[in-house]
N, C-alpha and C positions, 0 to 999 in steps of 0.2 A: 340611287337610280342614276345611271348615264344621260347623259341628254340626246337627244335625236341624233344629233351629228357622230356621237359614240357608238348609237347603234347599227348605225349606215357604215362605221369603221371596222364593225365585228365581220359583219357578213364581207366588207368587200374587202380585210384581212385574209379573209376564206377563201376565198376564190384567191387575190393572191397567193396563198400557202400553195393551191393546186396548181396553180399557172407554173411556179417557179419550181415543179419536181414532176413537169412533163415537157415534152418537144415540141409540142403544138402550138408553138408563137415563138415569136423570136424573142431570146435573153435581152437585149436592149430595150427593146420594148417595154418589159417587164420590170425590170428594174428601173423605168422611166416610172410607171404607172403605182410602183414600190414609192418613190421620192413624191408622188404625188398623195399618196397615203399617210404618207410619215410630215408630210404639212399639215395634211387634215387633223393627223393626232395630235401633233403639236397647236392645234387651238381646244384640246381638251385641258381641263382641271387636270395639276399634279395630282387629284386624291384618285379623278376617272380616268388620271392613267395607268395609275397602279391596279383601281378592280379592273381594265379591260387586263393589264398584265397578269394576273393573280387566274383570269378567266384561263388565259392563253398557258400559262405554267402546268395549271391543271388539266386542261382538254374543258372546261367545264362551259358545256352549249358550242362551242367550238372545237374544232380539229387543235388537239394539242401543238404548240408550237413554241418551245422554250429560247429560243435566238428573238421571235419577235416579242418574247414578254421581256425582258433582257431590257431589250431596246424603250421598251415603256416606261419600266422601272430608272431608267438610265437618263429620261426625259425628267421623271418626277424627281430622281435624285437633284438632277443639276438646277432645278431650281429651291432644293432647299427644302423639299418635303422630306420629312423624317421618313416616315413608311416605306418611301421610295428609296432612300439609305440603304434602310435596313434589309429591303428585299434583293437589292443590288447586292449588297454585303454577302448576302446567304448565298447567291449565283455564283458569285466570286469563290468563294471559299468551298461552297459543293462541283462544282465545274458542272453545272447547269445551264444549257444554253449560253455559256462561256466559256473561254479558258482558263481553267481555274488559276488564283492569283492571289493567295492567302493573304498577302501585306497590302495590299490593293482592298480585300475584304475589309481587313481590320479597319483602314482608312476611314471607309462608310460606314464603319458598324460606331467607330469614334466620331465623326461628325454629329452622326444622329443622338447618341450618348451625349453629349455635350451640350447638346436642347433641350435633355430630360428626355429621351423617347427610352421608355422601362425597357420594351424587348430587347433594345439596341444594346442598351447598359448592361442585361443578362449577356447578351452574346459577345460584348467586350470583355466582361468577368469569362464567359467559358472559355474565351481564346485565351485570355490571361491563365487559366488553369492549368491548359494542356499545352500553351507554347504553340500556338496556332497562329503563324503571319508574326510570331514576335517572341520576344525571349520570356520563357515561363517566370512567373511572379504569383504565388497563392498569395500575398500580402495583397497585390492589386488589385486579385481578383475580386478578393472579398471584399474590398473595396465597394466596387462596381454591384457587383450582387447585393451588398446592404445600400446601395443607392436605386436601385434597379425593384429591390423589394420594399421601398416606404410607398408605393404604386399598390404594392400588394400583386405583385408578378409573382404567379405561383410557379411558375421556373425557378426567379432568386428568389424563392422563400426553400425550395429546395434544395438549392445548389450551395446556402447557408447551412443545412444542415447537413449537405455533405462533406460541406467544411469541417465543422465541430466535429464527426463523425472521425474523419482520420484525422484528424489536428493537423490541416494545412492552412497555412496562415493566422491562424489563434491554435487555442491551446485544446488537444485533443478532449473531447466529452459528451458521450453518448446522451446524458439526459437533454442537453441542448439542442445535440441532436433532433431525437424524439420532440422535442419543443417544435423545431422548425418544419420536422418533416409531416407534423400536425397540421401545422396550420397550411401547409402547400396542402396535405390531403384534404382539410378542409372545401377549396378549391378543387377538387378533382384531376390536380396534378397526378399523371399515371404514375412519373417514375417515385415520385413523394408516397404514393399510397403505398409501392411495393419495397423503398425500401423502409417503413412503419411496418409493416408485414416480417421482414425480415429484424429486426429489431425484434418485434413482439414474438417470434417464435425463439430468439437465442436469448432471449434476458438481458439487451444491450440499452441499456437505457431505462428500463422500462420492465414491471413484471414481468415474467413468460405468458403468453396468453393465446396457444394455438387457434382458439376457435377464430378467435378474433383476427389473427395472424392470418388464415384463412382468408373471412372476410376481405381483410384488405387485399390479397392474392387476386382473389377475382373480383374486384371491382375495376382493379388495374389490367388484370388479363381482361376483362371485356373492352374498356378501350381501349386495349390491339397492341401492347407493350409486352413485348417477347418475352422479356426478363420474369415476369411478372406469371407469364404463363405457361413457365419452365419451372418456376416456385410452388406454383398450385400442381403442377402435374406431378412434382417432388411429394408434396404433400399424400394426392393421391396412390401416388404408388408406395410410403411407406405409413401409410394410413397415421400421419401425424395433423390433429386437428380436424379431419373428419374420418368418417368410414373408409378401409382400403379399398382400392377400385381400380385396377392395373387397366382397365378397357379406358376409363376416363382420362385416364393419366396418360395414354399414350395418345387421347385426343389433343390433349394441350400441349405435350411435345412435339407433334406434327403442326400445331397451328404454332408455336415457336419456331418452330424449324423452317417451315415456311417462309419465317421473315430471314432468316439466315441467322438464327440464335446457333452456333455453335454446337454448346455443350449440348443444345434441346436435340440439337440432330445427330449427333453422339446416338442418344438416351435413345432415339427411334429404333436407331439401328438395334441397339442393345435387346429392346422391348422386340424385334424383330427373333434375334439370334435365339432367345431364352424362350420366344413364346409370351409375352408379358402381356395378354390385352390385347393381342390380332395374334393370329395364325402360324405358326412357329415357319421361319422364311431364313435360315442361314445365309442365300445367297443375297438376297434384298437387304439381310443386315450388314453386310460387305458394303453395298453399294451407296448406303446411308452413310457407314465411316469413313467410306472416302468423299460423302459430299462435306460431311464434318468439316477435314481437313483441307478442302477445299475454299473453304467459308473463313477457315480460320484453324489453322495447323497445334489442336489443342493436343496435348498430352495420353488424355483417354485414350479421342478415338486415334493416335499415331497407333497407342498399345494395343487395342483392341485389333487395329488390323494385322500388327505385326503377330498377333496370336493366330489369327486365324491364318491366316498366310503360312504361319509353324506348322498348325495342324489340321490344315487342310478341310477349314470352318464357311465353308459355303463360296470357297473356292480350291482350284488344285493346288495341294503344298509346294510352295516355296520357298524353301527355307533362307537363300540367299535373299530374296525377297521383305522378308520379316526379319532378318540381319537389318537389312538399311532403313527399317522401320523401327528396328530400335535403336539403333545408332543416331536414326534424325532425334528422336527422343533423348535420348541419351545427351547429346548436343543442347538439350533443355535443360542438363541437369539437373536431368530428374530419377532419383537416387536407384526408384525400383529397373529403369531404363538403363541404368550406370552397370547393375548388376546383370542382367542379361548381357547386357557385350560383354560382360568378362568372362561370364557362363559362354557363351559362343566361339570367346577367344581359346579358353580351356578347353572346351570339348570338340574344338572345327564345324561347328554346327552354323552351315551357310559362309564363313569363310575361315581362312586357312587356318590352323592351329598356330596359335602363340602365346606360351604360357609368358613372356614378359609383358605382354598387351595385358593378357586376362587379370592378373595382378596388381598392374596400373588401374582398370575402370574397379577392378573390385574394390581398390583403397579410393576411389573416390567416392564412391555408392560409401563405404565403410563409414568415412567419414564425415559425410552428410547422414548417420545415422538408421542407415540400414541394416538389420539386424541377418538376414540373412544372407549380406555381402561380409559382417563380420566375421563370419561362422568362415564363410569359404576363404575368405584372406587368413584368418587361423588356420583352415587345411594346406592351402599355398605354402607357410611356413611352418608347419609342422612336418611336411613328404618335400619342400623345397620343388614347389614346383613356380616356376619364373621368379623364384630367391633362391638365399643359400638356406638351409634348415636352419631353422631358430625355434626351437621350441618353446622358450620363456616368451617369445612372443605371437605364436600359435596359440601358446596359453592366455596371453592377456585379451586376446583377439575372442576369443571362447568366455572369456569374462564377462567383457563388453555385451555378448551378443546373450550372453544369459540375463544380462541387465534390463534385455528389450523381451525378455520372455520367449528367446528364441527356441524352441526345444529340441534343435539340432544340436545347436552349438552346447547346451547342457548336456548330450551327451555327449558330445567330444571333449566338454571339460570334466566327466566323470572320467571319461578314459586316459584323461591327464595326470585325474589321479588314483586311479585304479593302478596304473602303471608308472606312475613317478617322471610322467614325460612333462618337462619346464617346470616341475614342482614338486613336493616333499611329498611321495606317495602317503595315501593316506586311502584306505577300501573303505573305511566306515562313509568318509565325505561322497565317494563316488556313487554308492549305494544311493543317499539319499538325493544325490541328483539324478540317478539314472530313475526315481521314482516320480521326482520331479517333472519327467521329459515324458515320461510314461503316462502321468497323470495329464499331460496334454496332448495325447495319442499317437506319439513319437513309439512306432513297434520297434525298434530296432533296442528300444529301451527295458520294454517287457521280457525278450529274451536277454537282454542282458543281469537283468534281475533274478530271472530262473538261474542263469548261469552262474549268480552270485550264491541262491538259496541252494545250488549242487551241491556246490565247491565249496561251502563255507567262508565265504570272500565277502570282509569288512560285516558278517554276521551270521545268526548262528545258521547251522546247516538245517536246512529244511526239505525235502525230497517231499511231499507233498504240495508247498508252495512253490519247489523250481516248478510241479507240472502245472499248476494252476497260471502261472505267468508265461510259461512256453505256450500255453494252450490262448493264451489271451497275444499272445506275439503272432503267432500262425492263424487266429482268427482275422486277424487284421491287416494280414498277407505278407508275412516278413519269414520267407524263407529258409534264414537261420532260423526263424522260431518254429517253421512247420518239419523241420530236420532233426532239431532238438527234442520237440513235439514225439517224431516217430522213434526218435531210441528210446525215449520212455515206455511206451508200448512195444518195443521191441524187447526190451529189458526188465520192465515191471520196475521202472523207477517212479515212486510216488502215484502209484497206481499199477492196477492189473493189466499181465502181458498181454496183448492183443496184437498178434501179427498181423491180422488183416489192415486193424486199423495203422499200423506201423509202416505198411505197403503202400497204402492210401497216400497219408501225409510226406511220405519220400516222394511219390509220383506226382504229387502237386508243386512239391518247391524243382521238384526234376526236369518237367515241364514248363519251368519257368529258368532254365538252364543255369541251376544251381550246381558247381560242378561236386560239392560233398553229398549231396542229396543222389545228384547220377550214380556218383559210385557205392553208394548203398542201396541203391535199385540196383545195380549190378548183383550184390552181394543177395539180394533175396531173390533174384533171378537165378541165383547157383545153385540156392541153398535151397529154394520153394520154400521161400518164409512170407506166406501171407498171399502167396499168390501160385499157381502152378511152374514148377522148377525149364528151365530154358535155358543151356548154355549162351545161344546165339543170341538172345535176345540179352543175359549177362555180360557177355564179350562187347556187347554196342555200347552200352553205358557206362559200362567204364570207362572203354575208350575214348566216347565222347567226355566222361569226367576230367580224362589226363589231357585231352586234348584244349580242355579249359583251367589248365593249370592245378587239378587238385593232387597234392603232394602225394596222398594215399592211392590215390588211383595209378600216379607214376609206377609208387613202389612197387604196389601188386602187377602191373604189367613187367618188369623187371627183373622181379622173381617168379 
C-alpha cells in the first residue's frame, strides 16, 4: 500500500503527463511544477518508489508514462534498493523510457546481484550468456544463475538447464537438463515448461512421451510464450501427441505470430497458401512471409516468397524478384538457396546467364551436401558447362548424389555406365540403377529400362517388359516414354498394333513440343495411320520438329 502522499503523486503525475504534451500553459511553468513533484516523490519509500514506477511502466490505473518510471526507479536505485537496480537495469538495457545503455545496465543489474537480489543475479548470468553490456563468458554465467537459483528463481533454475542442455559452461547433458528444466516447471516457469516439452517429444533426456510433451506445450502457450505456442500448433498440425487439427494449429500460429514468433508467422502464411485450417488466401499467405521476414529474415519464409514470386503464388511473377530472394538466402548458406542461384545462373531465370556463376553456387550447395546441386555440378562437368569437361568427375559428382538418394543423379550415373562416360562401361550396373531411379519415380528411368528390355542392353531382351516400362514412363508424363509408348502400337512391339492408340500417345508427347514425337505426327498425318490422312496438317509437324532440332525431321525435309 502507498501512503497518502503517493497517492496525491499518482494523480498529480497525471495531470503533469497531460500538461507537458499540450500548449495550454507555459513550458516553464511546467517543468517548475515537474521539480515540485519530483520532491514530493523523493520523500516516498525506495520500495513506493518502485510500485508507483512499476504502475507508470505499465499504464497500470494511470496513463502509461515510461521516462517518468525511469526517473522512480532511478530514485530507488540511488539509494540502494535492489528492486530499484534491477528495474533500472532492465530500462537501460531495453531502451525503455531511456536510452538504452547496455554496460550502464550490467552496472545496476551487478550492484543488485552483489546484495543477493536473485532476479538481478539471473539477469547478470543472462548478460553474461549472450555478451550483453560485456564480453560473453558461459563459465560466469553459470556462475550467477547457480547463485541466482539457491533463491529458487525459476528463471535460473532454467537458464541452468539451458546450460547442461548445450554444454555451455559445464559439460554438455540432456538428463541434467531435464533435471533443472523440471524443477523451473515446477514453478511455472513458461520457457522451462516448453523446453521439457521439447525434450519429451525428441528423447533428449528423458523417455519420448508426446502426450505429455503436449501437456507441457500448452501450459506454456497459455501463459503467452510464443515459442511454446509454435510447439503446440506443430503438434497440432502433424497430429504428434494429440489428434490432428490443422484449424487449431493455425490458431496457435497466429497467437505466436502475434508476438512476433517468426517461424510461427512463416507457418500462418504457409497454413494461408495451402488451405491448412482457414480458407485457402495465396495473396494473404505472401503478406504473412513478408511480415516473417520482417520480424526476423528466417530462411523459410525468404524461400517461400522467392517461390512464389517464381511462380506467380498470390502475387504477379517476378522472377527477377524471387532471384534476390534466393540470393538473400543463399547469402545464409543455405544449401537448398545455394542451388537455385546456380539453377538461375544456368538457365538466366531472373538474371543474366552465367554458367561460371552457376557452377560456383552449385559447388557450394554441393558441398554443404545437397544432393540435388551434386547431380547438376556432375552435369556442369560432364557437357562442360562453366568447366572444361571432365567426365571422371561428373561421374564422382553422380556418386555422391546417389549416396543421398538422389534419383536424378542415379540416372545420370547409369548413363555413365551405360555408355562408359568417366568409367569402365558396364550395362548390367546401369540397368540396375536405372531401376533404382525408377523405383523412386524418376520417368525418365522407366523408358530407359524399356529401352534397355528392346535392345537387349546389360539384359536379356524382353519386348513385352520394354512395353510394360514405356507404358509406366508415359503414364508418369515422360515424353520419351509416351514416343516410345506409340511405336509400340505403331509396330506391335510387345503388344498389338493399335494405330489409334499410337496417334494418341505421339500427339500427347507432340503437344508438349517433343520434337521426335512431332515428326512422327507428321508421318501419320501422311500416311493416315490412326488418324485421317492430311498433307498440310503433315508438312506442320514436321516442320515444326526440325525446327526444334530433330535430326530426322531435318533429313526428310532435305530429301
Amino acid at each position: 500500500m502507498l501512503r497518502k502522499s503517493g497517492r496525491f503523486l499518482i494523480g498529480a503525475l497525471v495531470c503533469l503527463t497531460v500538461l507537458l504534451q499540450c500548449d495550454c500553459c507555459d513550458a516553464s511553468d511546467t517543468w517548475e511544477r515537474y521539480d515540485f513533484l519530483r520532491a514530493r516523490a523523493l520523500t516516498l519509500s525506495p520500495k513506493e518508489q518502485v510500485q508507483l514506477g512499476i504502475k507508470y511502466f505499465h499504464g497500470q490505473g494511470v496513463q502509461q508514462n515510461r521516462v517518468v518510471a525511469v526517473d522512480l526507479f532511478r530514485w530507488a536505485a540511488n539509494q540502494g534498493y535492489t528492486e530499484g537496480q534491477e528495474w533500472l537495469g532492465h530500462c537501460l538495457e531495453t531502451g525503455r523510457g531511456v536510452v538504452n545503455d547496455q554496460k550502464l545496465a550490467v552496472k545496476w543489474y551487478r550492484n543488485a546481484a552483489e546484495q543477493g537480489h536473485s532476479g538481478s543475479q539471473c539477469h547478470l548470468g543472462r548478460c553474461y550468456y549472450h555478451g550483453i553490456g560485456l564480453k560473453q563468458n558461459y563459465e560466469e554465467a553459470l556462475k550467477w544463475f547457480r547463485l541466482s537459483a539457491e533463491s529458487r528463481n525459476r528463471n535460473a533454475l532454467n537458464w541452468i538447464g539451458v546450460c547442461h542442455y548445450f554444454g555451455r559452461g559445464i559439460e554438455q547433458n540432456y538428463e541434467l537438463a531435464v533435471h533443472w528444466y523440471e524443477q523451473a516447471a515446477a514453478r511455472n516457469s513458461k520457457e522451462a515448461l516448453s523446453n521439457l516439452g521439447y525434450c519429451l517429444q525428441y528423447g533428449l533426456g528423458i523417455e519420448i512421451n508426446l502426450t505429455r510433451a503436449v501437456e507441457c506445450y500448452r501450459k506454456s502457450a497459455e501463459l503467452g510464450y510464443a515459442k511454446a505456442q509454435e510447439h503446440l500448433a506443430n503438434c497440432y498440425y502433424h497430429g504428434r501427441g494429440v489428434e490432428k487439427n490443422r484449424a487449431t494449429a493455425f490458431g496457435w500460429y497466429k497467437k505466436a505470430a502475434l508476438q512476433e514468433e517468426a517461424s510461427a508467422t512463416n507457418w500462418v502464411g504457409w497454413c494461408y497458401e495451402q488451405g491448412y485450417g482457414v480458407e485457402r488466401n495465396p495473396v494473404e499467405a505472401v503478406k504473412w512471409y513478408q511480415k516473417s521476414i520482417e520480424q526476423k529474415p528466417t530462411i523459410d519464409a525468404i524461400m517461400n516468397l522467392a517461390r512464389c514470386h517464381r511462380s506467380g503464388i498470390g502475387t504477379s511473377p517476378d522472377v527477377p524478384k524471387a532471384f534476390s530472394f534466393y540470393l538473400q538466402a543463399a547469402e545464409m548458406e543455405h544449401p537448398a538457396a545455394l542451388n537455385e542461384v546456380g539453377y538461375c545462373f544456368e538457365s538466366g531465370t531472373g538474371v543474366e546467364k552465367d554458367h561460371a556463376q552457376a557452377i560456383r553456387y552449385y559447388q557450394l550447395a554441393a558441398d554443404a551436401g545437397h544432393i540435388q546441386a551434386q547431380t547438376n555440378l556432375g552435369l556442369c562437368y560432364e557437357y562442360g558447362r562453366g568447366a572444361e569437361v571432365d567426365l571422371e568427375k561428373g561421374f564422382q559428382w553422380y556418386q555422391k548424389a546417389v549416396e543421398g538418394k538422389n534419383p536424378q543423379g542415379m540416372h545420370r550415373l547409369a548413363m555413365c555406365y551405360q555408355f562408359g562416360r568417366g568409367v569402365t562401361k558396364d550395362e548390367w550396373r546401369a540397368v540396375e540403377l536405372y531401376r533404382q531411379a525408377a523405383e523412386l519415380g524418376y520417368s525418365a528411368s522407366w523408358n530407359e529400362l524399356g529401352l534397355c528390355y528392346e535392345h537387349g542392353r546389360g539384359i536379356e531382351k524382353d519386348l513385352a517388359k520394354a512395353f510394360e516400362y514405356y507404358q509406366a514412363a508415359a503414364n508418369a508424363g515422360d515424353n520419351w516414354g509416351r514416343n516410345n509408348l506409340a511405336l509400340c502400337y505403331e509396330y506391335g512391339r510387345g503388344t498389338e498394333v493399335a494405330p489409334e492408340k499410337a496417334f494418341e500417345w505421339y500427339l500427347k508427347a507432340g503437344e508438349e513440343n517433343h520434337p521426335r514425337a512431332m515428326y512422327r505426327l507428321g508421318l501419320c498425318y501422311s500416311h493416315g495411320l490412326g488418324v485421317e490422312q492430311s498433307e498440310e496438317k503433315s508438312a506442320q509437324w514436321i516442320k515444326k520438329a526440325a525446327d526444334r532440332g530433330d535430326s530426322y525431321a531435318i533429313k526428310y525435309l532435305e530429301n
